[in-house]
MDAnalysis code that builds the backbone (N, CA, C; Angstrom):
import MDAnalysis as mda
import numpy as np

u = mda.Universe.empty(585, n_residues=195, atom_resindex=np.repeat(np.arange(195), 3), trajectory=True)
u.add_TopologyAttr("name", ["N", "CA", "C"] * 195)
u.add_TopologyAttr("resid", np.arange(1, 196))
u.add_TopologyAttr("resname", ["UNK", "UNK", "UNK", "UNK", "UNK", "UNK", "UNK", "UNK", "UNK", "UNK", "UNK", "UNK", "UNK", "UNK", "UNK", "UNK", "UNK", "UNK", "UNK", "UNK", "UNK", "UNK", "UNK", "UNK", "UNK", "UNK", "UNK", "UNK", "UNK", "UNK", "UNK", "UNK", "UNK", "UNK", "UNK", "UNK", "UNK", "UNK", "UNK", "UNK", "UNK", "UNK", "UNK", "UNK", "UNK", "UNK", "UNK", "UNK", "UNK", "UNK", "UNK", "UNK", "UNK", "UNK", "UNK", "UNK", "UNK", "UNK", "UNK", "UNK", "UNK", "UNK", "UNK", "UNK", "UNK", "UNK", "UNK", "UNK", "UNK", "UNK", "UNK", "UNK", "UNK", "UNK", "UNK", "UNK", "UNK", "UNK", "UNK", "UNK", "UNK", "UNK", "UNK", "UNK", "UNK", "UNK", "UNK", "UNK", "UNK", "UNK", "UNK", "UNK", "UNK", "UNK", "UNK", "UNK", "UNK", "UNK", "UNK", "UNK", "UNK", "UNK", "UNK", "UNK", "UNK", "UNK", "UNK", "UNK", "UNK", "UNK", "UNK", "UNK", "UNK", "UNK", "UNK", "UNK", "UNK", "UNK", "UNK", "UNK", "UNK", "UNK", "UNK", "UNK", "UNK", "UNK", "UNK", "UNK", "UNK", "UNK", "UNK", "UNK", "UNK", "UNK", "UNK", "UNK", "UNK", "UNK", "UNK", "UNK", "UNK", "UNK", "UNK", "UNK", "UNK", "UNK", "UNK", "UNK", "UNK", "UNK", "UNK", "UNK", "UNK", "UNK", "UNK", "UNK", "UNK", "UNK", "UNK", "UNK", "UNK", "UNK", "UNK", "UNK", "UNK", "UNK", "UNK", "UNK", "UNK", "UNK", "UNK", "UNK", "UNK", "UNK", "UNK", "UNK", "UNK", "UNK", "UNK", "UNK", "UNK", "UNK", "UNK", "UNK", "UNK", "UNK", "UNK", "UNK", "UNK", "UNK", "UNK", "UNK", "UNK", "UNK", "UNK"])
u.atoms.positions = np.array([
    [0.849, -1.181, 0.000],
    [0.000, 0.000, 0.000],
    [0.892, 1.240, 0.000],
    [0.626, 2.242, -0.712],
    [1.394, 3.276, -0.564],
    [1.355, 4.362, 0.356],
    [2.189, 4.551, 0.711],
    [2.265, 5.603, 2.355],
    [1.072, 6.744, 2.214],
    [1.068, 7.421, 0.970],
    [0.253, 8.499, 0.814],
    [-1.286, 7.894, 0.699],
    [-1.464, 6.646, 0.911],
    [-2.518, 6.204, 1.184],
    [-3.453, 6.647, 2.201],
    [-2.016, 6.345, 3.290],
    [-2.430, 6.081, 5.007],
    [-2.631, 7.772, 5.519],
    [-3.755, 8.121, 5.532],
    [-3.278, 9.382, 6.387],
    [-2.871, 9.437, 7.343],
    [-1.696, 10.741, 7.605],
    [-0.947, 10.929, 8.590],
    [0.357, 10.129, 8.727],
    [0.174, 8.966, 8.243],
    [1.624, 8.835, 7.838],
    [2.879, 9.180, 7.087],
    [2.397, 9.928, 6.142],
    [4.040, 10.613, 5.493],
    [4.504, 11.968, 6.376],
    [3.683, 12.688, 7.413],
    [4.184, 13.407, 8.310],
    [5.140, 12.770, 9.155],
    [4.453, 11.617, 9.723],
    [5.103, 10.621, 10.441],
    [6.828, 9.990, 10.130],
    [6.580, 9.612, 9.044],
    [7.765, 9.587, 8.189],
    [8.903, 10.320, 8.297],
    [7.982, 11.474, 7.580],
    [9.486, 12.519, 7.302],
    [9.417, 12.549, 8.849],
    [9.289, 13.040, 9.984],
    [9.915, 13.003, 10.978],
    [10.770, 12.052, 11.752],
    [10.276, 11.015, 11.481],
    [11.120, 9.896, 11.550],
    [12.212, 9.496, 11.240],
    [12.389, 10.261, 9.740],
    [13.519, 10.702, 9.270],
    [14.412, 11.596, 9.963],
    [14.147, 12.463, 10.564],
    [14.934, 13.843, 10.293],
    [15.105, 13.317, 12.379],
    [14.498, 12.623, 12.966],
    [14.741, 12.050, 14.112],
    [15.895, 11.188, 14.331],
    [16.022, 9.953, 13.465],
    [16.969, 9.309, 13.078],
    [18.289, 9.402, 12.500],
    [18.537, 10.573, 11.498],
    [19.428, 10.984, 11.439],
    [19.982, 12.249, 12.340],
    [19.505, 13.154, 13.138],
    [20.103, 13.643, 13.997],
    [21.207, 13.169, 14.644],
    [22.472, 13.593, 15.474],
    [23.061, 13.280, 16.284],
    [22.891, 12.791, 17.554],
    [23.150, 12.133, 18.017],
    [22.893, 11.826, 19.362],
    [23.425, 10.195, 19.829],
    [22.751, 9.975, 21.258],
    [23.085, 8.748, 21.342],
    [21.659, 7.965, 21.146],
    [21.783, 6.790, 21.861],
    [20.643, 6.272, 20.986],
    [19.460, 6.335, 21.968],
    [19.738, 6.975, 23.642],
    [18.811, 7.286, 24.105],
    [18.117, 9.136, 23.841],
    [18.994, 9.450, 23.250],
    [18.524, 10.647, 22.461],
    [17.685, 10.496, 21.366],
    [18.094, 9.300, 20.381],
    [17.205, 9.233, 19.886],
    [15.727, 8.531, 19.620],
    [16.046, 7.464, 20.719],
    [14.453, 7.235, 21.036],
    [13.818, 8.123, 21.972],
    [14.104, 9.194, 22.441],
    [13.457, 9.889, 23.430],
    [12.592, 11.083, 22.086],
    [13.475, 11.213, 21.092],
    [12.766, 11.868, 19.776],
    [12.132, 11.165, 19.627],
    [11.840, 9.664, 18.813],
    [10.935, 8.874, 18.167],
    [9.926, 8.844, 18.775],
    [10.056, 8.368, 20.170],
    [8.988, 8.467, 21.398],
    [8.280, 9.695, 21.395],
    [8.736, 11.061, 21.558],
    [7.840, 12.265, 21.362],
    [7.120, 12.473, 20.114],
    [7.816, 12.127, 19.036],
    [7.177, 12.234, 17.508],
    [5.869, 11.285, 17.373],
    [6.059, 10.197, 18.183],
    [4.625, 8.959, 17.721],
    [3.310, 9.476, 19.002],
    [4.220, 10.012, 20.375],
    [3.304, 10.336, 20.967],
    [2.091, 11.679, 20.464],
    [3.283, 12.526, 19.366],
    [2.518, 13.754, 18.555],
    [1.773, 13.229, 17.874],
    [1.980, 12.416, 16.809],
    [1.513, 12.482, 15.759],
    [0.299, 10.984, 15.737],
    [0.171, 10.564, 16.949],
    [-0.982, 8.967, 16.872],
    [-1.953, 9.597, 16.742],
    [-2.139, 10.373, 16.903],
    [-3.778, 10.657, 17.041],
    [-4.334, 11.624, 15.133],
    [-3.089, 12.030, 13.982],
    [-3.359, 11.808, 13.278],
    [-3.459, 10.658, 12.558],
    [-2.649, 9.587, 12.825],
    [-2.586, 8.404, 11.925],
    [-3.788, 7.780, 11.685],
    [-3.996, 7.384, 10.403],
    [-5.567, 6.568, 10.396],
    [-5.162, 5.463, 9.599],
    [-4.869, 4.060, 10.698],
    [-4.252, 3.192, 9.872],
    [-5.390, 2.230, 9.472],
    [-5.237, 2.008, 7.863],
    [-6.590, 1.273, 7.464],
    [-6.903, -0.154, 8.533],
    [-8.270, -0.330, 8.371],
    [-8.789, -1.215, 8.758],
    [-8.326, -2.960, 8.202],
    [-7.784, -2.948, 7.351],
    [-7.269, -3.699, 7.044],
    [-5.491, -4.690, 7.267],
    [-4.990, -3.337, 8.078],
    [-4.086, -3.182, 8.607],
    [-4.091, -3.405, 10.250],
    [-4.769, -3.745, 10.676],
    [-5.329, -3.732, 12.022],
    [-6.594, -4.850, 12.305],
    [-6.155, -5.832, 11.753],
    [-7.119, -6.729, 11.576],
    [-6.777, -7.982, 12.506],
    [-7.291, -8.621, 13.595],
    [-6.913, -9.418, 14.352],
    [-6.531, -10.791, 13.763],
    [-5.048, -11.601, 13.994],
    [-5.130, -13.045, 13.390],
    [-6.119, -14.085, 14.421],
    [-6.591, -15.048, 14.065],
    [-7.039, -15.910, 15.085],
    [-5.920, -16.387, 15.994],
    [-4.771, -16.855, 15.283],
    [-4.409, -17.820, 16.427],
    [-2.846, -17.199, 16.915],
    [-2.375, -15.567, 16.189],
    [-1.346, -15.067, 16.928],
    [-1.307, -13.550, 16.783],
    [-0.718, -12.631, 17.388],
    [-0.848, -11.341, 16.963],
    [-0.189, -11.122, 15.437],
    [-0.530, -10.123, 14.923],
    [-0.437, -9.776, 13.249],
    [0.856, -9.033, 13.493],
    [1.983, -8.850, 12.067],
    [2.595, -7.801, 12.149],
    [2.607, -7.289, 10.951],
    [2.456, -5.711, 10.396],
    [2.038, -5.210, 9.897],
    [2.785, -4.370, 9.057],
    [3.561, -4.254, 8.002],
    [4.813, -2.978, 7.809],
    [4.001, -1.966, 7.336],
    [4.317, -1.168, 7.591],
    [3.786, 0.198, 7.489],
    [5.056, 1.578, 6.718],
    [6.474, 1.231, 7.086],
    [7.383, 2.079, 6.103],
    [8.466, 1.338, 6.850],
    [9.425, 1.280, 5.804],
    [10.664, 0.716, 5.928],
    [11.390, 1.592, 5.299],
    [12.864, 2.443, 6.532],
    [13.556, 3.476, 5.250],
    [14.590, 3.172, 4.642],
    [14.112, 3.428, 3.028],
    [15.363, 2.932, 2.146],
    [16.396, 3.091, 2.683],
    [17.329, 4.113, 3.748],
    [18.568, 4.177, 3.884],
    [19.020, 2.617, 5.224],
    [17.703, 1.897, 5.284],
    [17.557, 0.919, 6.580],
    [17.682, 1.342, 8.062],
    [17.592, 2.927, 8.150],
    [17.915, 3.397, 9.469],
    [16.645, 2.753, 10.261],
    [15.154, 2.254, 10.159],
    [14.648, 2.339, 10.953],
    [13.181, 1.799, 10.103],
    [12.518, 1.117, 10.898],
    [11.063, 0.595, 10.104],
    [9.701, 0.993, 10.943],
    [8.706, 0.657, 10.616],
    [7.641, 0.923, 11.093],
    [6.443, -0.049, 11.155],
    [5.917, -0.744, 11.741],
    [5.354, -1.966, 12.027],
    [3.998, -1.706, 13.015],
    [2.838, -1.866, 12.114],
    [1.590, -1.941, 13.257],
    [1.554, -3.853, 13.884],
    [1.197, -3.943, 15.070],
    [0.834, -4.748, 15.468],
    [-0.459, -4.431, 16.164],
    [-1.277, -6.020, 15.680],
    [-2.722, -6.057, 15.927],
    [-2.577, -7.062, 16.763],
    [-3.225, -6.970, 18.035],
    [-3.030, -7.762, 18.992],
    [-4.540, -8.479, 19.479],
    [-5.063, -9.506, 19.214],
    [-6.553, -10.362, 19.989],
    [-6.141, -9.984, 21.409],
    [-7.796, -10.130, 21.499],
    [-8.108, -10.542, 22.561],
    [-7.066, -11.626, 23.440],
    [-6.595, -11.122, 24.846],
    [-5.382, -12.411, 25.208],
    [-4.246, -12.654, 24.910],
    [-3.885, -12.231, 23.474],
    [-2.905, -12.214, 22.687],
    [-1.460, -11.955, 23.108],
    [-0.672, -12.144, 22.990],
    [0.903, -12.023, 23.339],
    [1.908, -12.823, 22.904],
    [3.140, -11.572, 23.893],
    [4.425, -12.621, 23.328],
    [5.126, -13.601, 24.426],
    [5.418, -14.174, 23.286],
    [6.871, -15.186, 24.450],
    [7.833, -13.838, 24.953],
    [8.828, -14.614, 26.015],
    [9.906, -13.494, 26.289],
    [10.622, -13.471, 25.255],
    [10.887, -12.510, 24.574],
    [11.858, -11.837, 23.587],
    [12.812, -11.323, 23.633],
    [13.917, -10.780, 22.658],
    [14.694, -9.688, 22.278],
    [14.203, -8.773, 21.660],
    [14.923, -8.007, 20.934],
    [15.261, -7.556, 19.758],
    [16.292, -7.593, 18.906],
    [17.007, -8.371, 18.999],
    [18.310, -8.799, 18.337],
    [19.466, -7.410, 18.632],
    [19.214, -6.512, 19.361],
    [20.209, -5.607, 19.207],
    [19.906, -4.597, 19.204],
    [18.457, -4.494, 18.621],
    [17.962, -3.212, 17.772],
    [17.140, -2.540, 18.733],
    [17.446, -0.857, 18.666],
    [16.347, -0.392, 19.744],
    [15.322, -0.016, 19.331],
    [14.151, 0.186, 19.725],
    [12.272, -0.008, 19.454],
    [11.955, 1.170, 20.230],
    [10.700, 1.648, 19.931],
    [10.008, 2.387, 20.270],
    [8.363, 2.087, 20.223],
    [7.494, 1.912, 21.383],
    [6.540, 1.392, 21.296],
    [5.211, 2.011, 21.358],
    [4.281, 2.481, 20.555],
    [3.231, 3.264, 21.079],
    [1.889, 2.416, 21.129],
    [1.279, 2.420, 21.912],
    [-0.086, 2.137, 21.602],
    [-1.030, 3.054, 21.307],
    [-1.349, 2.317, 20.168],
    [-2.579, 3.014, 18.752],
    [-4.033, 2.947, 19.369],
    [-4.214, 2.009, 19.931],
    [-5.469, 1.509, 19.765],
    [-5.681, 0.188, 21.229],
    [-6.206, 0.580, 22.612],
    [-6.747, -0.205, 23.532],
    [-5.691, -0.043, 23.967],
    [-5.426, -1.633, 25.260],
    [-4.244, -0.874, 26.049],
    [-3.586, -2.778, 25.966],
    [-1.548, -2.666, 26.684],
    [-1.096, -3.701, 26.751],
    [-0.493, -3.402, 27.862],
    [-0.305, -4.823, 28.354],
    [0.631, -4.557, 29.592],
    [1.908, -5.339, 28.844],
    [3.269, -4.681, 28.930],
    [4.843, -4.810, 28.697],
    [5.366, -5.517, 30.251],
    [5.997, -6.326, 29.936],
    [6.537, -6.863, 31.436],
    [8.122, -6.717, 30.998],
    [8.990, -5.859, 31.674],
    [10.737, -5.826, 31.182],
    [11.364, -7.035, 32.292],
    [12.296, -7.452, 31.897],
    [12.801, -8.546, 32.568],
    [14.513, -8.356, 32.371],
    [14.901, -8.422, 33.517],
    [16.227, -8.353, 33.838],
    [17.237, -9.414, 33.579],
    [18.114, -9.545, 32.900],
    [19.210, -11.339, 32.197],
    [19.997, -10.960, 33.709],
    [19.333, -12.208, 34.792],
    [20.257, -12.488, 35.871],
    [21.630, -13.268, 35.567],
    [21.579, -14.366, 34.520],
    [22.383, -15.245, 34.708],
    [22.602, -15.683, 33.022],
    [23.463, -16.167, 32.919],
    [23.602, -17.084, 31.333],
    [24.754, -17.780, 31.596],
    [24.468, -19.344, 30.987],
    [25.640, -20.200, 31.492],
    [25.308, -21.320, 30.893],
    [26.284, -22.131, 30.085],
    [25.979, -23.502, 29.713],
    [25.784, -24.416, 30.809],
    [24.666, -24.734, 29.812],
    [24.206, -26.877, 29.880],
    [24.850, -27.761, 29.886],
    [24.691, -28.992, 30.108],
    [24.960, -29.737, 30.121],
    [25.284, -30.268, 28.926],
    [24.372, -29.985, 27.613],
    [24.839, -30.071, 26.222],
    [25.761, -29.028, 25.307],
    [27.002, -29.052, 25.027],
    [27.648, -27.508, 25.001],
    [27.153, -26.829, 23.914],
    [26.316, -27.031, 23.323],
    [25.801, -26.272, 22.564],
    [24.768, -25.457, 22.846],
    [23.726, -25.820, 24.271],
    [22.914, -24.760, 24.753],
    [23.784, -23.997, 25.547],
    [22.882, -23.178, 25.843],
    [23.001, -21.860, 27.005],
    [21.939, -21.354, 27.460],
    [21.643, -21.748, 28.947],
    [20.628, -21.109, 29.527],
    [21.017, -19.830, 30.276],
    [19.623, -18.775, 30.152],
    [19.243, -18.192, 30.401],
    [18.451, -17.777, 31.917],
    [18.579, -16.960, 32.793],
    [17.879, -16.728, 34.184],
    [17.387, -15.024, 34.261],
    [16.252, -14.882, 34.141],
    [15.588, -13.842, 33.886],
    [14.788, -13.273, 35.483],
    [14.466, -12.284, 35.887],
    [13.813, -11.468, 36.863],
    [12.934, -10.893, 36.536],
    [11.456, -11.148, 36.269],
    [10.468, -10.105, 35.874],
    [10.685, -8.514, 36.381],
    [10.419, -7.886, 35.992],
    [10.021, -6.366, 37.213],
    [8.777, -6.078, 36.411],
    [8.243, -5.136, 37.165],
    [6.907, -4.870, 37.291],
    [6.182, -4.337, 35.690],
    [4.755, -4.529, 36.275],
    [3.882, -5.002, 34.424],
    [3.618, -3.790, 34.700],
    [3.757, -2.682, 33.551],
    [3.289, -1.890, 32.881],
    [2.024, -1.682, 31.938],
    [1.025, -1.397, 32.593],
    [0.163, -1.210, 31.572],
    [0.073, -0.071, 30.533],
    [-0.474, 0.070, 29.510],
    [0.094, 0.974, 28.618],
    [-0.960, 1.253, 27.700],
    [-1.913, 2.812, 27.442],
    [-3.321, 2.709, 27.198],
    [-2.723, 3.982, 25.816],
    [-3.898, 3.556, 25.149],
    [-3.946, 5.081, 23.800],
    [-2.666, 5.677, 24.277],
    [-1.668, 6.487, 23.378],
    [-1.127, 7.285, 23.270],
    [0.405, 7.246, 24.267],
    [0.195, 6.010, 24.761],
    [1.451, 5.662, 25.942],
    [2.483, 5.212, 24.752],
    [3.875, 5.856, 25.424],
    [5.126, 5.110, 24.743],
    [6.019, 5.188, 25.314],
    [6.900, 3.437, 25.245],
    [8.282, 3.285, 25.879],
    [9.295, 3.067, 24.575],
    [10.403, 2.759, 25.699],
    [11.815, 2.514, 24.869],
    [12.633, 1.605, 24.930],
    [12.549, 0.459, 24.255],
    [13.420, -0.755, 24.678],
    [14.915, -0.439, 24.314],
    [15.816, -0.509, 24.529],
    [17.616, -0.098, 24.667],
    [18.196, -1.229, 24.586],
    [18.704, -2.415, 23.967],
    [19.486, -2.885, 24.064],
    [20.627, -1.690, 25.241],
    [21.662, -3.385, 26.190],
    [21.145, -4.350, 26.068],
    [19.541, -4.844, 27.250],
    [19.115, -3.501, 27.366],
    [17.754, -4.058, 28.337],
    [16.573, -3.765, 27.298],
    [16.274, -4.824, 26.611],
    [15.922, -5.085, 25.943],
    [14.792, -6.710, 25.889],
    [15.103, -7.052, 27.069],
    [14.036, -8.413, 27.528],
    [12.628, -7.926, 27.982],
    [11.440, -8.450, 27.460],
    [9.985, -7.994, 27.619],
    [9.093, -9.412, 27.178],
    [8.134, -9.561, 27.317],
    [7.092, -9.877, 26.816],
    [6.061, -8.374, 26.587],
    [4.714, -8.278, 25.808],
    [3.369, -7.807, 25.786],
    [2.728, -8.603, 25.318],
    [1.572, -8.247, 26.203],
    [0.025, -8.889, 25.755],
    [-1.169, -7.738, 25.508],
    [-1.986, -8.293, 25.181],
    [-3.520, -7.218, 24.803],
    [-4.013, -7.961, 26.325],
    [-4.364, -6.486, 26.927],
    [-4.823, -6.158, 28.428],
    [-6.101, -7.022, 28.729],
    [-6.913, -6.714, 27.589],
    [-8.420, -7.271, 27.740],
    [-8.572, -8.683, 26.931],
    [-9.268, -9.275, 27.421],
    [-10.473, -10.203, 27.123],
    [-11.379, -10.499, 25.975],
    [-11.228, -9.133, 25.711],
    [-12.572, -8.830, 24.936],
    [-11.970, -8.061, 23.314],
    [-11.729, -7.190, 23.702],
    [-11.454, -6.225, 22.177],
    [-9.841, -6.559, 21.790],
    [-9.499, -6.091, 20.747],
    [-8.218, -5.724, 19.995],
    [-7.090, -4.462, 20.576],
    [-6.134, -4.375, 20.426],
    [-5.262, -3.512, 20.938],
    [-4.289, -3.858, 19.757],
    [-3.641, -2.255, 19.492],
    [-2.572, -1.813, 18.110],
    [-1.612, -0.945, 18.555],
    [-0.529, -1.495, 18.296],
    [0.512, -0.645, 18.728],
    [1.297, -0.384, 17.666],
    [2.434, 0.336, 17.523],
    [3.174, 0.402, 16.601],
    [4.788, 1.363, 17.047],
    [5.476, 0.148, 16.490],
    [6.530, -0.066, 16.547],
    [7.484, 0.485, 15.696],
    [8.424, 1.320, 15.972],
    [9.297, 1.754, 15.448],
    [10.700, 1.286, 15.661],
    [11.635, 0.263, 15.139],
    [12.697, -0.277, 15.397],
    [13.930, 0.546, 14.546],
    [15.018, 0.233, 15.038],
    [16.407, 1.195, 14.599],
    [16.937, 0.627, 13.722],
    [16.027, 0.096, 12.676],
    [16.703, -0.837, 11.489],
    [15.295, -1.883, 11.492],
    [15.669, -2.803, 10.526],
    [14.776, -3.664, 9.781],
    [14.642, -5.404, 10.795],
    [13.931, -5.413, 11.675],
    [13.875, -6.189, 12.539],
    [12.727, -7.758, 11.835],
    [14.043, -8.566, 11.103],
    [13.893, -9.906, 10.698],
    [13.875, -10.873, 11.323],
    [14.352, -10.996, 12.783],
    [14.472, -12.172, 13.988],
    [14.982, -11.397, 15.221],
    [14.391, -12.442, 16.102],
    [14.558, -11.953, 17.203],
    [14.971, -13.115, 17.953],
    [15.251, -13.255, 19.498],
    [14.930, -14.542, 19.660],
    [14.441, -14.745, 21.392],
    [13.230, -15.559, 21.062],
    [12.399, -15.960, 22.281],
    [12.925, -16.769, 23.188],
    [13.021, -16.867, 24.448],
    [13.528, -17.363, 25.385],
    [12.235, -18.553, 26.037],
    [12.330, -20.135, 25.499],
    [11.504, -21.297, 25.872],
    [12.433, -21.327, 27.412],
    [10.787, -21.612, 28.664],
    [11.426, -21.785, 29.632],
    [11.868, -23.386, 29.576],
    [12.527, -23.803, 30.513],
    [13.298, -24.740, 30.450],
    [13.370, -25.993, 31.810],
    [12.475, -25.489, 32.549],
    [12.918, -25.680, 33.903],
    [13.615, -25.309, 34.938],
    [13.111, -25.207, 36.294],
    [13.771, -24.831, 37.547],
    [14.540, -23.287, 37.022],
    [13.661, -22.402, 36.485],
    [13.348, -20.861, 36.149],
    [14.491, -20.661, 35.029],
    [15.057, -21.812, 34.285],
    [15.794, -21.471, 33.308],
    [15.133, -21.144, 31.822],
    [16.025, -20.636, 31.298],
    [15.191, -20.627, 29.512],
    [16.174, -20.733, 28.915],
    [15.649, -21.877, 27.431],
    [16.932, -21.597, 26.135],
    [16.230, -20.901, 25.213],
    [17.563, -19.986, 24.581],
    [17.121, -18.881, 23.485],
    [17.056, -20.025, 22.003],
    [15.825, -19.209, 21.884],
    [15.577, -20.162, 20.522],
    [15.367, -18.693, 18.978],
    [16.110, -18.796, 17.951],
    [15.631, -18.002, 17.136],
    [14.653, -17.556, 16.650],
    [13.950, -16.713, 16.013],
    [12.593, -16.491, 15.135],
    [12.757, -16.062, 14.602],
    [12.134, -16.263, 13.227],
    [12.179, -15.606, 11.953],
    [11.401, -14.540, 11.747],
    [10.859, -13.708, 11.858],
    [10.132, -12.503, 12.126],
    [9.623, -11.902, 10.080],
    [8.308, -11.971, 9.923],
    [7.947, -11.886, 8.727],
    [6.449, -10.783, 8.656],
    [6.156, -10.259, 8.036],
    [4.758, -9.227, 7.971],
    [3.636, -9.961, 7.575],
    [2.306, -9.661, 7.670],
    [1.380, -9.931, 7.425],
    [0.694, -9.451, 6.308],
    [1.115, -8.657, 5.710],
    [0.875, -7.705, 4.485],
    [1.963, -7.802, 3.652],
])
């Protein structure tokens, strides 16, 4: 679909642009991205088609990817219940707004990492800290390397849309399967759009 489709998104854009290439560090510059999505959500009107719930996992959605690869743009449509395993981001730092209903983000602290018994794994020991709920117009900042989270859609009942702004083109990530006696092994994912 073409950007000039979506209203309010090529404002979005070019700022996104001119955010990204600025100087700074990289909590400078998600503290821009973060103010720019918190400005500008309430023009975006992302089609209905774009925001469409999957049955059996949340949707992901591209919305602009910039040719120079500094940074992409991704709606996620989240069911009823819906969520993630514990994740990464491979590296890459994110910016998260919610569009539409609310999620709770849980950040989780890497206590420990240490091989198995098989030398080819490596488990993982994680610390929840506290669930964030996160309604219309809320936005955080994931930083590598604190960068460990799950989200889910808050309710029961309706859909929740967020959208994601990552510091480059985010193809895999990788989810942390628990393992036993509070361990987890990191397992890869291939990370692909719905559109």
């Amino acid at each position: 679909m073409d950007q000039a489709a979506i209203p309010g998104l090529e404002p979005l854009v070019e700022g996104l642009s001119q955010a990204t290439r600025r100087s700074g560090d990289v909590a400078e510059v998600t503290s821009r991205v973060k103010s720019l999505l918190q400005e500008l959500d309430d023009d975006l009107e992302i089609p209905e088609s774009y925001v469409q719930p999957l049955a059996d996992r949340y949707a992901r959605r591209l919305l602009h990817r910039c040719s120079e690869g500094t940074y992409s743009v991704i709606a996620m449509t989240w069911g009823p219940g819906q969520g993630t395993p514990l994740h990464d981001h491979s590296g890459l730092w994110c910016v998260e707004c919610v569009h539409e209903g609310a999620i709770d983000v849980v950040q989780f602290d890497l206590l420990e990492r240490r091989s198995a018994d098989d030398p080819t794994a490596v488990h993982y020991r994680f610390s929840p800290q506290e669930t964030v709920r996160a309604t219309r117009g809320s936005a955080g900042a994931l930083i590598p390397p604190f960068e460990y989270h799950t989200i889910a859609n808050a309710s029961s009942v309706d859909r929740a849309v967020t959208l994601h702004v990552y510091g480059g083109d985010l193809t895999e990530c990788a989810i942390f399967e628990p393992a036993g006696d509070g361990l987890y092994v990191r397992v890869l994912r291939q990370l692909s759009c719905d559109n």
